[in-house]
C-alpha positions as CSV (number, residue, x, y, z in Angstrom):
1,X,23.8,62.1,-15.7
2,X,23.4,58.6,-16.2
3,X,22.6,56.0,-13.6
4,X,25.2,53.1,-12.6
5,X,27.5,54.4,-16.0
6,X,29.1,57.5,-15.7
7,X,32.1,56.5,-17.8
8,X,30.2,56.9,-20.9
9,X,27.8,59.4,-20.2
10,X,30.9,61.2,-19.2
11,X,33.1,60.4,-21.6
12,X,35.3,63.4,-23.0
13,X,33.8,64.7,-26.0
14,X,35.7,63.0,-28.4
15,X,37.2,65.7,-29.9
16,X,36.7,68.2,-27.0
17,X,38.5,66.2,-24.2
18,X,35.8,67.3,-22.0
19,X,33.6,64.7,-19.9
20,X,31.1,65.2,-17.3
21,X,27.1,65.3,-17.0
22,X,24.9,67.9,-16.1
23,X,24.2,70.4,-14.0
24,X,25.1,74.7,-12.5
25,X,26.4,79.1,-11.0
26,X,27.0,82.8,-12.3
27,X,26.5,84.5,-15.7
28,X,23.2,82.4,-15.6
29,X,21.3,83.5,-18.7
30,X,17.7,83.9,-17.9
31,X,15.2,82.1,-19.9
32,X,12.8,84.7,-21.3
33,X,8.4,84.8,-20.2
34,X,7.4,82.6,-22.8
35,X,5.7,84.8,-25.5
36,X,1.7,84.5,-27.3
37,X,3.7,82.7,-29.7
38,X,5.6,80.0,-28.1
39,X,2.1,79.2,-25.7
40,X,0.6,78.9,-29.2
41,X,3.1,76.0,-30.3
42,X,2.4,74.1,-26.5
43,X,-1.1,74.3,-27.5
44,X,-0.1,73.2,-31.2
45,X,1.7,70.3,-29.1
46,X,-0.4,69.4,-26.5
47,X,-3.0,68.6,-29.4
48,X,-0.6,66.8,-31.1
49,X,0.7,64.7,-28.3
50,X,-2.9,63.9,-27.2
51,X,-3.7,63.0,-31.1
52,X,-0.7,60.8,-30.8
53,X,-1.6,59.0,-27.1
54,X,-4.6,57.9,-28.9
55,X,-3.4,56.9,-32.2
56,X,-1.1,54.5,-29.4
57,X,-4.2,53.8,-27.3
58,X,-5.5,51.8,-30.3
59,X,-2.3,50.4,-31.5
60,X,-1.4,49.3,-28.3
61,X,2.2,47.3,-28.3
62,X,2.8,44.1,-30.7
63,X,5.0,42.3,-27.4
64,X,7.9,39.7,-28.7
65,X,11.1,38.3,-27.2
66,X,13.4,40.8,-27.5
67,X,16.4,40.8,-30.5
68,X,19.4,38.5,-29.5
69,X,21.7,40.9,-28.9
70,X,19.8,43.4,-27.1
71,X,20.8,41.5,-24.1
72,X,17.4,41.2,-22.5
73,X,16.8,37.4,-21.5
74,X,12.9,35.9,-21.3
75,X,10.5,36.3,-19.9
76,X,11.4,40.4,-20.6
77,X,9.6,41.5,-23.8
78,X,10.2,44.4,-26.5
79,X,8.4,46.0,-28.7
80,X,7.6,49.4,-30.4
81,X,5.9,52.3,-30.0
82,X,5.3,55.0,-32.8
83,X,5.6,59.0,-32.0
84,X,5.6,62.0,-34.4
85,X,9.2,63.7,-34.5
86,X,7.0,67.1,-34.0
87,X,4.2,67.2,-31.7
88,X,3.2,70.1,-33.5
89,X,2.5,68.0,-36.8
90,X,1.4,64.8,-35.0
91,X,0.4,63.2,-38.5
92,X,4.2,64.2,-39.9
93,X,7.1,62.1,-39.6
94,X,7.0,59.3,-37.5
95,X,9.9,57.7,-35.2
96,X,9.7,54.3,-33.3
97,X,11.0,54.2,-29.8
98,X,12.0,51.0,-28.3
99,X,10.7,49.8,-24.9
100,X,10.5,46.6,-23.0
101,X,8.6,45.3,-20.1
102,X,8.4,42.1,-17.6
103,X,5.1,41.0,-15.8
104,X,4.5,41.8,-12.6
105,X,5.1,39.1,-10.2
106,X,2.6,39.3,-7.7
107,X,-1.0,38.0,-8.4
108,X,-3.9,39.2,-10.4
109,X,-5.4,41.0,-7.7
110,X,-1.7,42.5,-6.1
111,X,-1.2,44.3,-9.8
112,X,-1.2,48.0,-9.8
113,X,-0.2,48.7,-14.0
114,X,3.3,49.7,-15.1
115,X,5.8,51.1,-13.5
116,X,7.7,53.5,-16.0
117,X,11.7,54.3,-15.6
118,X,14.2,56.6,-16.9
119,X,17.4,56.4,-15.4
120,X,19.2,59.8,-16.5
121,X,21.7,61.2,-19.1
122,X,20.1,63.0,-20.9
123,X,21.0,60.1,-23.0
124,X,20.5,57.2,-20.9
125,X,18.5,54.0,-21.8
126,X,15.9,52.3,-19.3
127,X,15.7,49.0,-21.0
128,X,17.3,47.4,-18.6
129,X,15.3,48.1,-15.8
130,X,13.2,45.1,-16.3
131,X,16.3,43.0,-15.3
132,X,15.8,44.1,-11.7
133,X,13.4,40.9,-12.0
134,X,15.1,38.6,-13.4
135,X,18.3,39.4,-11.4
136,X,16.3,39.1,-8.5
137,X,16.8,42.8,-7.0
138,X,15.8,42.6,-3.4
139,X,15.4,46.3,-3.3
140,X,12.4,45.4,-5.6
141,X,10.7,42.3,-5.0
142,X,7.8,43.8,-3.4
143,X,7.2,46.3,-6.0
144,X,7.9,43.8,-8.5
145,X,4.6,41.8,-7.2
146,X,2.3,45.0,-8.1
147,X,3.8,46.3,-11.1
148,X,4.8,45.5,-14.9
149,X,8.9,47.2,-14.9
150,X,8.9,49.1,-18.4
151,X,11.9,50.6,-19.9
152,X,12.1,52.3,-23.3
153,X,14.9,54.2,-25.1
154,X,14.1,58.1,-25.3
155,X,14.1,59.6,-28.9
156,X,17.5,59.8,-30.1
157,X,19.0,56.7,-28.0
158,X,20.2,53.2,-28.6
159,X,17.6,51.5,-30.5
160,X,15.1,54.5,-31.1
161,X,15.9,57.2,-33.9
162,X,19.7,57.3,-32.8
163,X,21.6,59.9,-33.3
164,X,25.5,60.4,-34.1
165,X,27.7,63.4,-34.2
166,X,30.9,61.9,-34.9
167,X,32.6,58.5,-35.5
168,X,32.4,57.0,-32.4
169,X,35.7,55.4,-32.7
170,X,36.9,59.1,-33.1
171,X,34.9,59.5,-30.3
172,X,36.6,57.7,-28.1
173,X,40.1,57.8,-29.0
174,X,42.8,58.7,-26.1
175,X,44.4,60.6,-25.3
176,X,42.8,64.1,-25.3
177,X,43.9,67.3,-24.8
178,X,44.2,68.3,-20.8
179,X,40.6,69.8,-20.0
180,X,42.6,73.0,-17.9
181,X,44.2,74.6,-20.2
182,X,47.3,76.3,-19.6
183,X,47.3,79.3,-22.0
184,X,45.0,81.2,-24.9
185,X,46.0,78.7,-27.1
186,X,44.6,75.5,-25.1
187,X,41.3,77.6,-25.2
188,X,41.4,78.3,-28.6
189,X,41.8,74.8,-29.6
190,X,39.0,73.4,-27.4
191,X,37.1,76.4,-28.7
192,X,37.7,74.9,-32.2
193,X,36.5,71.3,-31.2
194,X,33.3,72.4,-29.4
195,X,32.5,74.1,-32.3
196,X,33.4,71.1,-34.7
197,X,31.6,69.0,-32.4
198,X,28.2,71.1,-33.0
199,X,28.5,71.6,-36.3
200,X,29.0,67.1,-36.7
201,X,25.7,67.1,-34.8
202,X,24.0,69.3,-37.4
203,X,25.8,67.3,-40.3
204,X,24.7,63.6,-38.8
205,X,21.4,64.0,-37.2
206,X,20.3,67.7,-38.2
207,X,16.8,66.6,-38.6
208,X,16.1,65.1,-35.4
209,X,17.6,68.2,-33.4
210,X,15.2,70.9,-33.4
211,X,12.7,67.8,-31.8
212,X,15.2,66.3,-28.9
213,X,14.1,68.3,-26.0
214,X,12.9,67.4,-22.7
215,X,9.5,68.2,-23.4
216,X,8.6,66.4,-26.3
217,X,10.3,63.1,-24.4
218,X,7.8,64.2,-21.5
219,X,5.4,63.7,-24.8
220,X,6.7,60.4,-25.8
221,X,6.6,59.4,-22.3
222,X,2.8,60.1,-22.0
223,X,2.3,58.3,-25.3
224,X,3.6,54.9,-24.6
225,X,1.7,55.4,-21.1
226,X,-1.0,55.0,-23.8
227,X,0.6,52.1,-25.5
228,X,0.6,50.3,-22.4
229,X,-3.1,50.8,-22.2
230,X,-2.4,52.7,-18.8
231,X,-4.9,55.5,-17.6
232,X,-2.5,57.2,-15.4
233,X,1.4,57.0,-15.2
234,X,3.7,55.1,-12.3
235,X,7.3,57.0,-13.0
236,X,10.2,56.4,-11.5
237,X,13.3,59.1,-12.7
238,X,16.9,59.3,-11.2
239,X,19.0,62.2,-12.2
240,X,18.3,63.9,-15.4
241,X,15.1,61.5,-15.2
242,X,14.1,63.7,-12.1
243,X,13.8,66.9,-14.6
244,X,11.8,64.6,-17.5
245,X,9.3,63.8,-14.6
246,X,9.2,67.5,-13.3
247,X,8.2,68.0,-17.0
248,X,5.8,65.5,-17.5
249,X,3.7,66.3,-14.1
250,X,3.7,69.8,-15.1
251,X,2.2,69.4,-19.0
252,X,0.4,66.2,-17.7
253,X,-0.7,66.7,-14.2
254,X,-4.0,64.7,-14.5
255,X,-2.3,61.5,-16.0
256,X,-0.1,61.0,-13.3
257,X,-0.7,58.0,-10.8
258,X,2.4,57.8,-8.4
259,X,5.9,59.6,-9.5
260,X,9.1,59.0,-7.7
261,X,12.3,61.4,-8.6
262,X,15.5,60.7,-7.0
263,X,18.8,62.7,-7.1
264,X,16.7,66.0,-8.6
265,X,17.7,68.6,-11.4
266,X,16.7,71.4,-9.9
267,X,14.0,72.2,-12.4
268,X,14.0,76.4,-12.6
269,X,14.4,78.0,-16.0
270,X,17.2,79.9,-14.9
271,X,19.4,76.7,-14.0
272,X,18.2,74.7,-17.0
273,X,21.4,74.2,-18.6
274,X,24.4,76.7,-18.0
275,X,23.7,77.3,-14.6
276,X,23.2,73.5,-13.6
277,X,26.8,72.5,-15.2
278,X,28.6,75.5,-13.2
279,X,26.9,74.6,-9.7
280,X,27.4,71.0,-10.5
281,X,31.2,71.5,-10.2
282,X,31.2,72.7,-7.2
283,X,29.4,69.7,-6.2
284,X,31.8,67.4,-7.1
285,X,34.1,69.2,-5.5
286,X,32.9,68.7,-2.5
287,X,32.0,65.4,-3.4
288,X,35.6,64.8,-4.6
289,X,36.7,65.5,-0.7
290,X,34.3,63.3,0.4
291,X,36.4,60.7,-1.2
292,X,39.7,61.5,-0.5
293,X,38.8,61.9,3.5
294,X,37.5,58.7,3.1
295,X,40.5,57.1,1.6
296,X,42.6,58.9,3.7
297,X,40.7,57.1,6.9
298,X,41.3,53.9,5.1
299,X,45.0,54.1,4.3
300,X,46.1,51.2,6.0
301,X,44.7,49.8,2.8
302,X,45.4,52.1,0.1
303,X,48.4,53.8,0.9
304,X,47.4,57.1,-0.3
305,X,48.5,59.6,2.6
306,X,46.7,59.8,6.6
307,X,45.1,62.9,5.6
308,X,43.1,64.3,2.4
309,X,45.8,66.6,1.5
310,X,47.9,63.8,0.9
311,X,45.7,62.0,-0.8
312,X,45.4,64.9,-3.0
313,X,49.4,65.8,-3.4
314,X,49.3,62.1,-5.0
315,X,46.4,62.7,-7.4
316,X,48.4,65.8,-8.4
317,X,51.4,64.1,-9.0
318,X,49.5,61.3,-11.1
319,X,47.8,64.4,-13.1
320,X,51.2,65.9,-14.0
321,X,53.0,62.7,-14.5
322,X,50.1,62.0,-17.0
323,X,50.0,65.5,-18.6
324,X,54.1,65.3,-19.5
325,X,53.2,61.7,-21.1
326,X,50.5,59.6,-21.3
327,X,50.2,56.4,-19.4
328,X,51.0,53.8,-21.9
329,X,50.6,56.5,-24.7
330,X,46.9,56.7,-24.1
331,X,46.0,57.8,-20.2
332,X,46.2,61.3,-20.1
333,X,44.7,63.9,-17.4
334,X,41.4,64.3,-19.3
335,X,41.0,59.9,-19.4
336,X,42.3,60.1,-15.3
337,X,39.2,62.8,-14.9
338,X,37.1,60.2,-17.0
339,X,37.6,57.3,-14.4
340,X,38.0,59.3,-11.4
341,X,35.2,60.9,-11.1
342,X,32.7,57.9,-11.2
343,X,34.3,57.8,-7.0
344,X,32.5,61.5,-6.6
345,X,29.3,59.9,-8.7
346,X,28.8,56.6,-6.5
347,X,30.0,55.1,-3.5
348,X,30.2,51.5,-5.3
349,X,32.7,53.1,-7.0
350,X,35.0,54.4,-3.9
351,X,37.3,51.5,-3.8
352,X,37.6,50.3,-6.8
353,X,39.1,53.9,-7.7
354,X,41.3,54.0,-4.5
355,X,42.5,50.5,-5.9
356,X,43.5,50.8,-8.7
357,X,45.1,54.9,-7.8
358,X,47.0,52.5,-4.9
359,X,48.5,50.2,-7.5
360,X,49.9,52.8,-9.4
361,X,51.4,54.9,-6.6
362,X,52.7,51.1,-5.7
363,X,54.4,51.0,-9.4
364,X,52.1,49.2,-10.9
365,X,50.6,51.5,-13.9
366,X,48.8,48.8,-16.1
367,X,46.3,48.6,-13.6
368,X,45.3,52.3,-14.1
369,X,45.7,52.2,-18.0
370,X,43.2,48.9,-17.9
371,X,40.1,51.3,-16.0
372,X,41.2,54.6,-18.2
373,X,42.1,53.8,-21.4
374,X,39.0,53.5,-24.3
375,X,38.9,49.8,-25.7
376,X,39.0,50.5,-29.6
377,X,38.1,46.5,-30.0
378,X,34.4,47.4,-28.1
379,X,32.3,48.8,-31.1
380,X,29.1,48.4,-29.3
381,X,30.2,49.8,-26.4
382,X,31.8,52.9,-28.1
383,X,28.7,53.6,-30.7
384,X,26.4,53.5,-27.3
385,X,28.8,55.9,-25.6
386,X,29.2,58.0,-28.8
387,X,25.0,58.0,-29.0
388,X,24.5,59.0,-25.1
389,X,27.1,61.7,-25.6
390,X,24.9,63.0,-28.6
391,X,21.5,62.8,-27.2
392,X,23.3,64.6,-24.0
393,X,24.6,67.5,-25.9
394,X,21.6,67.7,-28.4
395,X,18.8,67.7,-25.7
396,X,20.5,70.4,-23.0
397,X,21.4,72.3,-26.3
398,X,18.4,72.4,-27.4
399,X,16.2,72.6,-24.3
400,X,17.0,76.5,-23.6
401,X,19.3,79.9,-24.8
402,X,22.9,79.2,-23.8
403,X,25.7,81.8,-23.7
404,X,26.8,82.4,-26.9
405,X,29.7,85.0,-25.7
406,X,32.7,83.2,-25.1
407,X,33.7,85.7,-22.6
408,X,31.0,84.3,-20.7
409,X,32.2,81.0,-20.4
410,X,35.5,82.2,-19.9
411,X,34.8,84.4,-17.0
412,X,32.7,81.9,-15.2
413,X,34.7,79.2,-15.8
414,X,37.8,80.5,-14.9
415,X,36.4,82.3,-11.7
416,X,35.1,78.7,-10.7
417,X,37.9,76.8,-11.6
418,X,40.2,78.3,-8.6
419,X,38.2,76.8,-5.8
420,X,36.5,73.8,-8.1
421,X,39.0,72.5,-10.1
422,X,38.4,68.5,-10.1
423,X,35.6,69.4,-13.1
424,X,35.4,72.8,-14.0
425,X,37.2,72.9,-17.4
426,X,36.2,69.5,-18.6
427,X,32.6,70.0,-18.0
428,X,32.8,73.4,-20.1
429,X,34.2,72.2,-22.7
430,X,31.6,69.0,-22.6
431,X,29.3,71.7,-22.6
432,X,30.7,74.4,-24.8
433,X,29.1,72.7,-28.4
434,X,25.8,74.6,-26.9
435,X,27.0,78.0,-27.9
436,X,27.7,77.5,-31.3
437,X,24.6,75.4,-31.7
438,X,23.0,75.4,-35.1
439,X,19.7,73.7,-34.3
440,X,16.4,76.1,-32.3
441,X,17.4,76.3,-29.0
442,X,13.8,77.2,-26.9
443,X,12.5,78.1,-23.8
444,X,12.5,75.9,-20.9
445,X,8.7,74.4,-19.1
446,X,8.2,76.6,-16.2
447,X,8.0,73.5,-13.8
448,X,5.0,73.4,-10.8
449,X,1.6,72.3,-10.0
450,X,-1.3,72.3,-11.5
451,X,-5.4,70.5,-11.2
452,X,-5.0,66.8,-11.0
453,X,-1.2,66.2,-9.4
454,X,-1.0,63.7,-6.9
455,X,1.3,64.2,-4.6
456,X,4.9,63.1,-5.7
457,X,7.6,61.7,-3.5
458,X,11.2,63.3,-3.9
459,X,14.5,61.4,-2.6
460,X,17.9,63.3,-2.3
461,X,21.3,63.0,-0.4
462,X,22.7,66.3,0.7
463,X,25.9,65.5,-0.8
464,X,25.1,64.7,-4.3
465,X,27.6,65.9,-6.8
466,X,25.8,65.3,-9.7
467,X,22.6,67.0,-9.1
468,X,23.3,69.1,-5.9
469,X,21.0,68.8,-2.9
470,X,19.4,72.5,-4.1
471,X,17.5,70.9,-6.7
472,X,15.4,68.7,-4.5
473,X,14.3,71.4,-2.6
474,X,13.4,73.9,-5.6
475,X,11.1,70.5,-7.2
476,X,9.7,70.2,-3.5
477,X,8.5,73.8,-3.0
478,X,7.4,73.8,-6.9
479,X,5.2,70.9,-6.3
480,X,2.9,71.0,-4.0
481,X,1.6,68.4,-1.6
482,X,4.9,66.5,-2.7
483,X,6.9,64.6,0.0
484,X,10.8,64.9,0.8
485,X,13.0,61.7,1.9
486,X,16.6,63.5,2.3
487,X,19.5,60.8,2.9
488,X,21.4,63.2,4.9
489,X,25.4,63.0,5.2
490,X,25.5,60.9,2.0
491,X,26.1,61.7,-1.6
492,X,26.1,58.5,-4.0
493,X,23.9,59.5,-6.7
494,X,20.8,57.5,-7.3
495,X,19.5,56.9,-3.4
496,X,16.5,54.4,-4.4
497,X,19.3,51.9,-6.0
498,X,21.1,51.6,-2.0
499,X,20.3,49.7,0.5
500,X,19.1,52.1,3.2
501,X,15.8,50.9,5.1
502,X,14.7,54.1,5.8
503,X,14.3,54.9,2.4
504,X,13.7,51.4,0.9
505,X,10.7,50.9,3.1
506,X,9.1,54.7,2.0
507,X,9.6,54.0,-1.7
508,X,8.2,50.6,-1.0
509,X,5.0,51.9,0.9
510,X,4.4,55.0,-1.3
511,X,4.4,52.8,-4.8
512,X,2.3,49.7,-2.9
513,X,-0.3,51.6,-1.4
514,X,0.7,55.3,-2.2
515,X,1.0,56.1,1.6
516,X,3.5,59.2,2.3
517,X,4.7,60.1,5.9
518,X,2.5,63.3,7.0
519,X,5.9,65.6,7.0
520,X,9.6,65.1,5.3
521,X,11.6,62.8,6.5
522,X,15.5,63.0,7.3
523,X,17.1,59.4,6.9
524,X,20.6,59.0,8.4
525,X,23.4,57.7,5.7
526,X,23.5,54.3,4.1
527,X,26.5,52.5,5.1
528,X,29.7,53.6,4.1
529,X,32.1,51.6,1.4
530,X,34.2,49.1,2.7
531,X,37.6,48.4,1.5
């Protein structure tokens, strides 16, 4: 679930022609009570990681100007910070993870430490969080005076340990096979490629996988808290980043300072990973009439149909038109799903979408295979979206026991797929590399409070697709004393990013001077899209 970028956390899987981010309904498998055994390794780990936070304590960070074409200007600074690939041998193999960091703004006295930030995936990098600064983000400016904004790339991503699991020009090569398949031979094929998929991960980074889990980023997290020379950690996670915070407050509740989580996995071993995906489509469904209501209201500028059946009879025709051939050889339904769905992800996103569908239902198809096609001349761009596709499918693979009965899948899938059918199929197939995984799969953290956790403010729409309104409430009830800020009647995902006073002036007040209101608070929407 990546923040402002779902095209390439979403991506199809290269081979799979699948796409979609993270998160959950039935044939839940449920996570076993963690045995003497697997206790035994957290405490193996938790001495580890606090071996390793003060290995970094001492190092501290060696600060430069950040490599040309990282695309960080001045005054934002990079550096490195060292971790052990397993916690539980914190003297073992080593892996350097990339962060970066600008000054706060404010004066001596105003500064408060870092402020830490994750912005999703899993897979997502936070290095350009810093930039909110030198943009000039007025959503920021006052918490830009009291804090240092540090970003790093988790294990596995972009500049720290990457990891591959297929040519990412293979990767991204159009156009894939329709994600709903039409018979047993559709599934069989996608069956094939899921399981190709895994077994590329195991071939190109098989060493890393066993080690890129949630918890030991939660780890790496509290180490370059050390780095930084900070006592306690200032966090702010959005999306999948909500679940690495969940993580972190429960293995290290005394180390954190103030922790914001927006847009919320819902943290409960039983929804960490299958049953997130399933409920997630149902989100976007939702979500995905959210949209086409909305066009619909706006069709004196889109054309689209008065009424969201219509607009839907015309996305239909677009999907079949592109499933008998592929716009300009390369568009098909699984590159459509690709592009559309960023409208159900953000509202920044609503017209662009309804512009470019309106150009093609006016004739003009170029438009549409310009936003869907994959650029094959964008290396960079296709090795970063090859990378957070990896670290996506290697960290929910490896974070907890999938399914490894394809009746399973197919049962739940298909059952959800009748009333859901925007996502269903192309988030299983994303997915379905999990149940042929070759790397440990383990048991998720069983998230909630304990001695030391301040209390932790939580932000939500009710009509997120991406990480459905549910979660909030499960991360609220597990941790107590926490606070909930619920943007009600909206759904764009990622609420701290919007303007919305209501909610900017909380987050403002709760980082500046940690002050929470005394109950939750409901915030009415932020303003609708414009066309």
């Amino acid at each position: 679930m990546r923040e402002n970028k779902p095209k390439s956390r979403l991506l199809a899987l290269s081979s799979a022609g699948a796409l979609v981010t993270a998160t959950l309904i039935a044939g839940a498998v449920t996570a076993p009570a963690a045995s003497a055994d697997s206790r035994h390794g957290q405490d193996r780990e938790a001495r580890g990681a606090a071996t390793a936070a003060a290995r970094a304590a001492r190092a501290g960070i060696d600060w430069q100007d950040c490599p040309a074409d990282w695309g960080l200007e001045k005054p934002i600074q990079c550096g490195w910070v060292s971790v052990p690939l397993d916690y539980a041998k914190p003297n073992g193999k080593q892996i350097k993870l990339a962060v970066d960091r600008i000054g706060s703004t404010g004066t001596k006295e105003e500064r408060q430490g870092a402020l830490i930030y994750n912005p999703g995936g899993p897979g997502g990098s936070g290095l350009r969080f810093p930039r909110r600064v030198t943009t000039k983000s007025a959503l920021w400016t006052n918490t830009a005076k009291a804090y240092d904004f540090v970003g790093f790339d988790p294990r596995g991503v972009g500049h720290s340990a990457p990891i591959s699991c297929i040519d990412p020009q293979e990767f991204v090569k159009a156009p894939k096979a329709d994600p709903v398949p039409r018979d047993e031979a559709d599934k069989r094929a996608q069956r094939k490629l899921a399981r190709e998929y895994a077994e590329g991960c195991a071939e190109r980074s098989g060493a890393m996988l066993p080690h890129m889990t949630t918890p030991n980023t939660a780890r790496d997290l509290d180490v370059i808290r050390a780095a930084l020379g900070e006592k306690k950690l200032n966090y702010l996670g959005v999306s999948y980043g909500t679940y690495l915070g969940a993580v972190y407050g429960t293995l290290f509740p005394g180390h954190v300072r103030r922790m914001i989580v927006d847009s919320v996995v819902d943290p409960a071993r039983e929804n960490i990973w299958y049953q997130a995906n399933l409920n997630q489509d149902i989100a976007f469904e939702g979500r995905w009439k959210d949209w086409q209501d909305w066009v619909a209201a706006n069709d004196a500028a889109f054309h689209l149909g008065t009424t969201r059946a219509a607009v839907q009879a015309q996305w239909l025709g677009l999907r079949a038109a592109a499933a008998k051939s592929p716009l300009g050889g390369v568009v098909g339904p699984a590159e459509l799903i690709s592009f559309f769905q960023s409208a159900p992800y953000y509202d920044s996103s609503w017209v662009p979408v309804a512009t470019v569908f309106s150009k093609y239902v006016a004739g003009d198809t170029q438009a549409l295979v310009d936003a869907a096609a994959p650029d094959l001349s964008d290396t960079a761009g296709n090795i970063s979206a090859e990378n957070g596709n990896a670290v996506y499918t290697a960290v929910e693979c490896a974070d907890a026991k999938w399914p490894t009965s394809w009746r399973t899948w197919d049962r739940d899938n298909t059952r959800l797929n009748k009333d859901n059918p925007f996502m269903t199929w192309a988030n299983a197939w994303m997915n379905l590399p999990c149940a042929t995984w070759g790397a440990k799969q383990h048991t998720p953290v069983e998230v909630g409070t304990h001695r030391g956790l301040p209390p932790v403010l939580i932000v939500q729409s009710t009509n997120d697709a991406a990480t459905p309104y549910a979660g909030a409430v499960s991360l609220h009830e597990r941790f107590k004393g926490s606070r909930l800020i619920t943007e009600k009647g909206a759904g764009s995902h990622g609420v701290t990013g919007l303007v919305n006073p209501c909610v900017n002036q909380r987050v403002d007040a709760y980082l500046l001077s940690g002050k929470l209101d005394s109950s939750d608070v409901t915030c009415a929407p932020h303003a609708t899209p414009q066309p």
